[in-house]
C-alpha positions in Angstrom: 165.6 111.5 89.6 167.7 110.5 86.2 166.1 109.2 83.3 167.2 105.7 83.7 165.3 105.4 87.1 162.5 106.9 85.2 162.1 105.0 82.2 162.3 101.9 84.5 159.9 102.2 87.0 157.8 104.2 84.1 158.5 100.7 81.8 157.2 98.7 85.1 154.3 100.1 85.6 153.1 100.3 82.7 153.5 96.7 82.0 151.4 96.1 85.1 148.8 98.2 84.3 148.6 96.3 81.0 148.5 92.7 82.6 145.6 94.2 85.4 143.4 95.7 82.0 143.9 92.6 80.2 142.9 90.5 83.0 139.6 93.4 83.7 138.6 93.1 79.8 139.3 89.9 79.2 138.3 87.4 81.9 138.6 83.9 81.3 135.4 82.6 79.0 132.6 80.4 80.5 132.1 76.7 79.6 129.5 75.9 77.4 128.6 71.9 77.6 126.6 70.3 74.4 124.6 67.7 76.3 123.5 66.5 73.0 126.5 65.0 71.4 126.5 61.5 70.8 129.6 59.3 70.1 130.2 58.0 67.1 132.4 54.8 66.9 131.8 53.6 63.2 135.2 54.8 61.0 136.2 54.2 57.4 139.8 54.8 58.3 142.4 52.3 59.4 142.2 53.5 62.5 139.2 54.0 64.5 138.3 55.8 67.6 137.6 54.9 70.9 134.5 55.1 72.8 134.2 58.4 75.2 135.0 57.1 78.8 132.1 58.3 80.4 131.4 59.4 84.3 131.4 55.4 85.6 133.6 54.0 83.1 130.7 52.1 80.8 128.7 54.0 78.3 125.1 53.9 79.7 126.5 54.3 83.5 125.2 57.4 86.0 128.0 59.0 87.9 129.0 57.9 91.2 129.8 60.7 93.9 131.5 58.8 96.4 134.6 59.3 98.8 137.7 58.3 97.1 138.5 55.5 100.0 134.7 54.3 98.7 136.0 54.4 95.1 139.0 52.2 95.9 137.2 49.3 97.0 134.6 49.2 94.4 137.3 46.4 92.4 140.5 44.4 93.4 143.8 46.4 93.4 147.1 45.6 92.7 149.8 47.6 95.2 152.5 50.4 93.6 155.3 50.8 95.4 158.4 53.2 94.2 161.0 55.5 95.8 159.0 58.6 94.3 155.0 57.5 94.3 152.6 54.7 95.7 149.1 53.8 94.6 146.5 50.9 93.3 145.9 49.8 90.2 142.2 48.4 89.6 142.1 44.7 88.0 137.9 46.4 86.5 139.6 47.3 83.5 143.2 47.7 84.1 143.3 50.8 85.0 146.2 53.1 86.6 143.9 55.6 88.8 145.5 55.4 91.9 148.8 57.5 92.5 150.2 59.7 94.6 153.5 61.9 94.8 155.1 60.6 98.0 158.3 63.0 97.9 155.2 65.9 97.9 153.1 67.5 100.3 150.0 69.6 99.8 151.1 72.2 102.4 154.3 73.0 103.4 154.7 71.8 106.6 152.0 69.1 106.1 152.3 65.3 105.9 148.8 65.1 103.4 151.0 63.8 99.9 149.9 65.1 96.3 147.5 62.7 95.0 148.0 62.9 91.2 145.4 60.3 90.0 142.2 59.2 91.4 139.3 56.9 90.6 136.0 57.3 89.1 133.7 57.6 92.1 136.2 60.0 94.0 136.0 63.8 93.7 138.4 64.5 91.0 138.5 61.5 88.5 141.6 61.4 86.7 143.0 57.9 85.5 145.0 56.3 82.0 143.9 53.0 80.7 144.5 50.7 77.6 142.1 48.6 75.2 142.0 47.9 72.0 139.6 48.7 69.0 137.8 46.1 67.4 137.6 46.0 63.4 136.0 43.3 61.5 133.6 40.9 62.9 134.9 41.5 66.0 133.2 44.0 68.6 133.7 45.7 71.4 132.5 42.5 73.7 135.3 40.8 72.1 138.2 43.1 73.1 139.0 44.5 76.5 137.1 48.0 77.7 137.2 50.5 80.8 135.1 48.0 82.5 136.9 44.3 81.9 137.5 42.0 84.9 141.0 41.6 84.7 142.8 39.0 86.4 146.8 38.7 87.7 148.9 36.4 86.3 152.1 37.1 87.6 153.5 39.6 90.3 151.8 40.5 93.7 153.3 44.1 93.9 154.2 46.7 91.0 157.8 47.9 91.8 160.8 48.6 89.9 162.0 45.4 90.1 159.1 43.3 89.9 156.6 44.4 87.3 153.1 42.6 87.0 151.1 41.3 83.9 147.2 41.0 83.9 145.4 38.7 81.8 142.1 38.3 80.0 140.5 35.6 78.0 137.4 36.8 75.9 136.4 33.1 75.6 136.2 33.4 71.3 139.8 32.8 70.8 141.7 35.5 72.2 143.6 35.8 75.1 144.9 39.5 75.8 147.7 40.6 78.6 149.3 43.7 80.1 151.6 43.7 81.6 152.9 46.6 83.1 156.5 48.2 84.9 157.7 50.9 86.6 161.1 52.5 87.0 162.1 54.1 90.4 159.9 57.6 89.8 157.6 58.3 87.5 157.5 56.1 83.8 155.3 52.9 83.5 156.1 51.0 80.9 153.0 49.0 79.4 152.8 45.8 77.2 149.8 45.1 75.6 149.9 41.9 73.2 146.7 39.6 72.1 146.7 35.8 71.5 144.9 34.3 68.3 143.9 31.2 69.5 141.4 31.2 67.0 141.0 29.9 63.5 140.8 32.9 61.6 142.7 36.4 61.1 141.7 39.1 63.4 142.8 42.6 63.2 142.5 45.2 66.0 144.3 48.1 66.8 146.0 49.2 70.4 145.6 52.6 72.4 145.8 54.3 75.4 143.8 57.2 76.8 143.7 59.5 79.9 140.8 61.3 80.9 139.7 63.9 83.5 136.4 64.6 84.9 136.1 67.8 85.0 138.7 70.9 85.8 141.7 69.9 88.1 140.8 71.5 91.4 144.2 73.5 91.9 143.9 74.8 88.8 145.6 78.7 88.7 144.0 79.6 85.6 147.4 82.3 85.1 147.7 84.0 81.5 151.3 83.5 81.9 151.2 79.2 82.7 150.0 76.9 80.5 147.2 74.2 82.2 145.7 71.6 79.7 146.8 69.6 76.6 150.2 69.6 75.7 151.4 67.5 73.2 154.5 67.0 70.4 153.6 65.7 66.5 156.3 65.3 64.5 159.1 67.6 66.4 156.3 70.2 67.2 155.5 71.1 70.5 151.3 72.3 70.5 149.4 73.3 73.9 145.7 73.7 74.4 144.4 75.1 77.7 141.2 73.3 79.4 139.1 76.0 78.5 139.5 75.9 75.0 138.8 72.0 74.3 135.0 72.7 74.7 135.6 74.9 71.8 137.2 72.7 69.4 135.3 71.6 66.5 133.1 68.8 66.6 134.2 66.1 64.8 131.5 63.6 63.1 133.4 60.6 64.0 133.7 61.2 67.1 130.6 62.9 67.6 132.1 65.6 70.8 134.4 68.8 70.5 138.0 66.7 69.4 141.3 67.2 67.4 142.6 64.4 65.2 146.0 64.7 63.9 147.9 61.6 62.7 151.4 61.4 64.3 154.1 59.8 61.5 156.9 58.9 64.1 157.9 60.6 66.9 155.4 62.2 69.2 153.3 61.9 72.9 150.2 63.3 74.3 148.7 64.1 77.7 147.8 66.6 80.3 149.9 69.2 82.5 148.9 71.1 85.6 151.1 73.1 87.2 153.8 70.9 88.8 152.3 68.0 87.9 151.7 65.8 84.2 150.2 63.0 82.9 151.0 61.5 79.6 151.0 58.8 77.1 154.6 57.8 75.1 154.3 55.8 72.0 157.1 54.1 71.1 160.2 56.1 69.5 159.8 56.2 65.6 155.8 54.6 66.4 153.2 56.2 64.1 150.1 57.4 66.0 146.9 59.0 65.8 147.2 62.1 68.6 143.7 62.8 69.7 141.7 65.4 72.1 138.6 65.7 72.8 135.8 66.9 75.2 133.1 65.1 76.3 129.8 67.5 77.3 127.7 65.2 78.6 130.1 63.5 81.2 132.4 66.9 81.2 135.5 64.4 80.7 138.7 65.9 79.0 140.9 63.3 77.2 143.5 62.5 75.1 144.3 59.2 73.3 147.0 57.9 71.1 145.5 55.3 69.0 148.3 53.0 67.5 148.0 51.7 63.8 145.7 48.1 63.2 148.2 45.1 64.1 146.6 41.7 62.1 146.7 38.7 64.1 146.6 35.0 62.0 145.5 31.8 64.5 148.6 30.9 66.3 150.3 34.4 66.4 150.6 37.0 69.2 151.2 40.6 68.7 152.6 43.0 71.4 152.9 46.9 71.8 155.0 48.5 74.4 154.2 52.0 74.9 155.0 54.6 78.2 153.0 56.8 80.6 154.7 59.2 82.5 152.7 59.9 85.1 154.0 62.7 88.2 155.9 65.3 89.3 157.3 68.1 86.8 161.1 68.1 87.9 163.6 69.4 85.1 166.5 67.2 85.8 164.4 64.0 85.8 161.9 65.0 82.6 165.4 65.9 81.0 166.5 62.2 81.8 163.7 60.6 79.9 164.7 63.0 76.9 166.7 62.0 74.2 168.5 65.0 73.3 172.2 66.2 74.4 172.9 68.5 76.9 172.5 72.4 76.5 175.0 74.9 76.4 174.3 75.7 80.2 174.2 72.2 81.1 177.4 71.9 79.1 179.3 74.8 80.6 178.5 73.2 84.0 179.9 70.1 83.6 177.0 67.6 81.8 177.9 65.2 79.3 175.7 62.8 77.4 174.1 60.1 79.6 174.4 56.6 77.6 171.2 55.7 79.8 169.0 58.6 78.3 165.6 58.0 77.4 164.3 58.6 74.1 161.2 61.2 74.4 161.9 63.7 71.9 161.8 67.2 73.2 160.3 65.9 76.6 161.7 69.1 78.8 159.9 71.0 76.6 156.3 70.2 78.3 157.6 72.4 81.0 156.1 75.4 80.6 159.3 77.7 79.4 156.9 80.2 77.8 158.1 83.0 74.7 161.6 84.1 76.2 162.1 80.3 76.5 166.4 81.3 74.8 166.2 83.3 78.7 164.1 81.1 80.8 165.3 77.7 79.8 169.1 79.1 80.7 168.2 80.8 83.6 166.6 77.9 85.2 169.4 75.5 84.5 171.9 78.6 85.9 169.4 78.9 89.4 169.0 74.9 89.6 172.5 74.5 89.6 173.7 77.5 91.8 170.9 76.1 94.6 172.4 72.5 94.1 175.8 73.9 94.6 174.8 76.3 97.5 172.4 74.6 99.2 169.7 77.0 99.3 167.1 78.6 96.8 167.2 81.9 98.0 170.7 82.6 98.4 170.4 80.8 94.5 168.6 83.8 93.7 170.4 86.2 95.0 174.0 84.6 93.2 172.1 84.6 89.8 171.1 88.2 90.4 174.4 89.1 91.2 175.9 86.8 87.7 173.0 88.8 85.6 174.3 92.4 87.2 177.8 91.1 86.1 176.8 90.6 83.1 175.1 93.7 81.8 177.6 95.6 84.1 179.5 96.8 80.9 176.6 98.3 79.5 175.1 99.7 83.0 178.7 101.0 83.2 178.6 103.2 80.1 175.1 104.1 80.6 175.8 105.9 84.1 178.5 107.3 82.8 176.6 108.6 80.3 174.3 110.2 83.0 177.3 111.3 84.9 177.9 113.4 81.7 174.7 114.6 81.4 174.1 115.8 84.8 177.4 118.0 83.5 175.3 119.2 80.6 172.4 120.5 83.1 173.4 123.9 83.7 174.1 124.4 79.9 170.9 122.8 78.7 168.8 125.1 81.6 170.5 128.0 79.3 169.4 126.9 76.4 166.2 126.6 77.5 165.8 129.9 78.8 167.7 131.2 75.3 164.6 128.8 73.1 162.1 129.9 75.3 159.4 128.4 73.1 160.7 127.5 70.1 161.3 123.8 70.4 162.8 123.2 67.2 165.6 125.5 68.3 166.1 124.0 72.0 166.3 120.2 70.1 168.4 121.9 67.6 170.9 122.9 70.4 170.8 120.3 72.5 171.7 117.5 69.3 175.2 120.2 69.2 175.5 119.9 72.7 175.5 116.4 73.0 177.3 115.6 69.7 180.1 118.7 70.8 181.2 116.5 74.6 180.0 112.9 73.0 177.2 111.9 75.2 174.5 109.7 74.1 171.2 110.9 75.7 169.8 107.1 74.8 172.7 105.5 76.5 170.9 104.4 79.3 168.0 102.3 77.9 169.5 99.7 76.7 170.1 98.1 80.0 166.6 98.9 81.0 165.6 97.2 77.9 167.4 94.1 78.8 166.6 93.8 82.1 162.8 93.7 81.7 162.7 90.6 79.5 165.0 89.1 82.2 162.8 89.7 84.9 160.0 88.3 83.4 161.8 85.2 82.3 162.7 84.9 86.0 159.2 85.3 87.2 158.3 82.9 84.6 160.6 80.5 86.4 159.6 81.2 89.8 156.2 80.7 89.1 156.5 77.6 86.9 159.0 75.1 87.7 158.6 73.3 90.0 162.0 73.2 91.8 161.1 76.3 93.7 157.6 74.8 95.1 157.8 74.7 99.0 161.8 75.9 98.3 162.7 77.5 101.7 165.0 80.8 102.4 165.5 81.7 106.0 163.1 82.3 108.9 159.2 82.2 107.9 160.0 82.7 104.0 159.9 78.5 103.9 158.4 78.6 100.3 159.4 80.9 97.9 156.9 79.6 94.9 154.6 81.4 97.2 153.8 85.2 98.6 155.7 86.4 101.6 153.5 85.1 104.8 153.8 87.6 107.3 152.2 90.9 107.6 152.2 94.3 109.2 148.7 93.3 110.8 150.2 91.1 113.4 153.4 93.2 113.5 155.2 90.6 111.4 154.7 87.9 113.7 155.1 89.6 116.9 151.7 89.8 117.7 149.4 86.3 118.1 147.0 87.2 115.7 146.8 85.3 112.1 147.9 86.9 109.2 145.2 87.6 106.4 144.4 85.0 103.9 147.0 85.0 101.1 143.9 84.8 98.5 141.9 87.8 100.4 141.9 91.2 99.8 143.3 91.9 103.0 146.8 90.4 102.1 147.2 92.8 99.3 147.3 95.9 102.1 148.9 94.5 105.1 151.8 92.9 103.3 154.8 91.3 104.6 158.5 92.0 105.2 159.6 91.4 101.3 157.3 93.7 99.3 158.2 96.7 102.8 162.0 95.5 101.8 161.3 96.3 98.2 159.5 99.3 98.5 162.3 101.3 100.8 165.2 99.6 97.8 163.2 101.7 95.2 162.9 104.6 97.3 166.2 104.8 98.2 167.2 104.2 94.2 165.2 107.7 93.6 167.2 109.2 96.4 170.7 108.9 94.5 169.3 111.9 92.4 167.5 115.2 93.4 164.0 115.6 93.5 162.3 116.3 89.5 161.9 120.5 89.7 158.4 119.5 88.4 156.7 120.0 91.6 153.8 117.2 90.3 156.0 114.9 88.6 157.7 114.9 91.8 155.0 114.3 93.9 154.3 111.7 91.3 157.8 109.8 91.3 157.5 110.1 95.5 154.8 107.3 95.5 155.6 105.2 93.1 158.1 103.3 95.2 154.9 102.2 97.4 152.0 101.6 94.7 154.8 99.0 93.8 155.2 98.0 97.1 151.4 97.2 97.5 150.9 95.9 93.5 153.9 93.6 94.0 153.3 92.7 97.7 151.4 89.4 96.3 153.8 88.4 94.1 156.3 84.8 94.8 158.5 85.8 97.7 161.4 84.4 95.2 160.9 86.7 93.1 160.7 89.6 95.4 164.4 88.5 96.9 165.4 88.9 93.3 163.8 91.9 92.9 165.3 93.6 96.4 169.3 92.0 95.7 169.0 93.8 92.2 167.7 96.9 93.3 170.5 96.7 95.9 173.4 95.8 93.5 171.9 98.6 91.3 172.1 101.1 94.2 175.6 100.2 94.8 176.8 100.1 91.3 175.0 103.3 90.5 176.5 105.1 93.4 180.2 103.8 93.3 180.2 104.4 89.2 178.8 108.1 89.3 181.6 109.1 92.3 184.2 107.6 90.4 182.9 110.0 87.4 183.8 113.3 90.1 179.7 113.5 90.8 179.1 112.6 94.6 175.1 111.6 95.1 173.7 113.3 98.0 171.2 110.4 98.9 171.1 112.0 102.8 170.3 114.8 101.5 168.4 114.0 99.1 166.0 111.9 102.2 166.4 115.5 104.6 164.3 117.3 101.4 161.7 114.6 100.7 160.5 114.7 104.3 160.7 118.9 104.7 158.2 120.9 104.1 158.1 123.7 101.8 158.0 126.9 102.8 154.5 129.0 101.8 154.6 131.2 98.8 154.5 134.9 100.0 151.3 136.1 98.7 
């Protein structure tokens, strides 16, 4: 075996064995709940905060454990209906916690759609609503809460072409609407204003909030994805997981674990899962206060953006307009709502600057692009745009694999060559060996005039190994994140290739009529599918291009390294797999074709004859 196989299935495995340590020494931390906290709504600042939404909505309610259908018809709804999602909203305070994906299954083959928000009395909570905070003489009975009775004024149906407004009169002189629109996927657009009908000044300030009860029930809880808050102050992008917001400080004004930061023009706020995000869009140059907090007693996650005091004299109204986007995670439609010019990809491939944009600054970047995001942001737009043009995700893959070997090809080039060389050098550097015997100083010595004397570069072939490791990660970053390759099929039984490869030697691969294991079982990680078998025998037959290590252990060593990867990797996104096998393949072929064209032929039959012969015993 050369050293450039070496190194890189030496470089592999050792980053695996430091992601299974980490994950052994470092498991995810408990959380603690502080069932003692009590909210705090009193503020000296000029803007206040909002009382914690609690398990029913009011602040002295007990939670309710019913069936979502249950939940649904606790209040009056008004209908959503969209291309991209449908759902309720309840007129008992407003809210919008009703919606599901429709162009989104659960399962593959299923017809169950991705519910992304759900009612308090259903199993998973999750909902936005709006209110305002009362300053003065006026209190919270005087301004609409999570529990207000609201009543339609205009509109039957929320659509994109017929939005709906909502009106309340608190009976003391102010009369407060929302009204609220939608375009065709996934940004409502919501109006708050007040009436003064009064005779005296009022002053109030405007916010929205969305809240979770408790964990999201698909959460992955993956080092490498980001679940949680993520949120953009000012032109920078911050991210806090789920399990850390029951470590935040607690902050005396709001009485629970929380975050404050004021927000002087440009920012938003919400949550993201995996495919899927909620979140709340001030206006564009709009001053805010970002907020976060966790509330123990209720478990509730939230975040709030808290708009600056508007004062109102008798006679006046005042309006806000603010934005929730609210479903699925798709690049091309996040990028629309964006404000910012196309990339250089984007460029290259034909994108100019939509008049139409939105104006969310840096919105694309609440996909989760992670460190290497100057490889992964590129690479996605390259694989997006290959499977647009091709039609299929998998042969996407296999295209950018074969554009990234292209690339690097000049340096893989002069790095085999440069093993081509050394395999020259072998028989003189055996000499020299046997001439140092143990002197090491003098074997380096001569090996440095060796190598200097016929110009070879024994460090010519890492670079390409060095590049090609943060590529592969930035590809599994995209596999595993975006949510173009969810439920992306190839050919045959490989119909999703965000997931592991479904069949399995147990049942012959399909042959047979019994089930394969479970995917999450320990089971699947031994009888593994078609992919990892594929990717084992394209890293055994990479090792077969060179002879054997003389090493009789190393060799036995390098022999079954090919299938520990096999079984490590056998769990693994089938996407990334078909990466994995195409560039293992291309690799193969270049290797081969570049080391004959340098006068060495590999003996790769030859080289398989030897691996499966047995030694002959050692006269005694």
């Amino acid at each position: 075996m050369d050293d450039q196989n070496r190194n890189l299935i030496l470089a592999t495995g050792l980053s695996f064995v430091v992601i299974l340590v980490w994950f052994l020494l470092f498991p995810p931390p408990e959380v603690v709940e502080d069932p003692n906290a009590i909210p705090v709504v009193e503020t000296e600042t000029g803007i206040a905060p909002t009382p914690p939404v609690t398990a029913t909505g009011d602040p002295a309610g007990a939670e309710n454990t019913a069936p979502t259908e249950v939940a649904l018809t606790e209040a009056a709804r008004i209908d959503i209906e969209t291309p991209s999602v449908e759902g309720t909203i309840s007129l008992l305070g407003g809210r919008i916690d009703d919606l599901s994906l429709r162009n989104y299954t659960t399962e593959v083959d299923g017809d169950e759609i991705v519910r992304l928000l759900s009612p308090v009395g259903s199993e998973d909570p999750y909902y936005a609503l709006y209110g305002w905070t009362p300053s003065g003489d006026l209190g919270y009975e005087d301004v609409p809460t999570s529990d207000t009775p609201w009543e339609l004024e205009s509109g039957t149906t929320l659509t994109p072409e017929t939005p709906i407004t909502l009106v309340w009169d608190n009976g003391g002189g102010l009369v407060f609407r929302r009204t609220i629109a939608i375009d065709d996927r996934f940004m409502f657009e919501v109006t708050q204003s007040v009436e003064n009908t009064g005779e005296g000044d009022v002053s109030l300030a405007p916010y929205g909030i969305v809240a979770r009860h408790g964990l999201p029930s698909d959460l992955q809880n993956f080092f490498i994805l980001h679940e949680g808050v993520v949120r953009k102050v000012d032109g920078e992008l911050s991210e806090v997981d789920y399990d850390d917001l029951p470590d935040l400080d607690v902050v005396a004004r709001e009485g629970v674990p929380a975050e404050v930061i004021e927000v002087e023009a440009n920012g938003w706020i919400g949550f993201t899962d995996k495919y899927w995000m909620t979140t709340l869009i001030p206006g564009e140059d709009q001053p805010f206060v970002s907020v976060i907090k966790y509330v123990p007693g209720s478990d509730i996650y939230q975040t709030e953006a808290r708009l600056p005091y508007m004062s109102i004299a008798p006679g006046e109204t005042a309006e806000v307009t603010t934005q929730l986007f609210a479903g699925a995670k798709e690049a091309e439609t996040i990028r629309d709502y964006e404000n910012a010019e196309p990339g250089f990809i984007a460029r290259l491939f034909g994108a100019e600057q939509d008049p139409n944009r939105g104006e969310v600054s840096r919105f694309v970047d609440s996909i989760d692009w992670g460190w290497f995001y100057f490889l992964t942001k590129p690479l996605f737009w390259l694989l997006h745009w290959l499977n647009s043009t091709i039609g299929n995700m998998g042969l996407a893959i296999i295209a950018l694999t074969l554009i990234v070997k292209a690339v690097l090809f000049p340096l893989a080039y002069r790095s085999y060559v440069s093993m081509a060389k050394m395999k020259e050098l072998q028989p003189e550097i055996e000499k020299l060996k046997e001439a140092a015997g143990d002197n090491r100083e003098k074997l380096q010595k001569g090996m440095m005039e060796l190598y200097k004397k016929n110009k070879v570069n024994p460090a010519g072939g890492c670079l390409p190994i060095i590049l090609q490791i943060p590529i592969f990660f930035s590809l599994y970053k995209v596999i595993f994140v975006t949510l173009e390759l969810r439920h992306a099929p190839f050919f045959g039984w490989l119909n999703d290739l965000s997931a592991p490869d479904s069949s399995s030697i147990i049942n012959l691969f399909g042959l047979l009529p019994n089930p394969a294991p479970d995917p999450e079982s320990i089971m699947a990680l031994i009888f593994i599918g078609i992919l990892p078998l594929l990717l084992g025998i394209s890293m055994w037959l990479q090792q077969k291009l060179n002879p054997a290590p003389t090493d009789a252990m190393q060799a036995q060593i390098f022999a079954w390294l090919p299938w520990v990867f096999m079984f490590m990797l056998g769990s693994f996104a089938s996407g990334l797999l078909v990466y994995w096998i195409a560039n293992n393949t291309l690799t193969f072929t270049q290797q081969y074709l570049i080391m004959r064209s340098q006068g060495f032929k590999p003996d790769v039959f030859g080289n398989i004859r030897k691996s499966f012969s047995r030694k002959p015993k050692e006269e005694k």
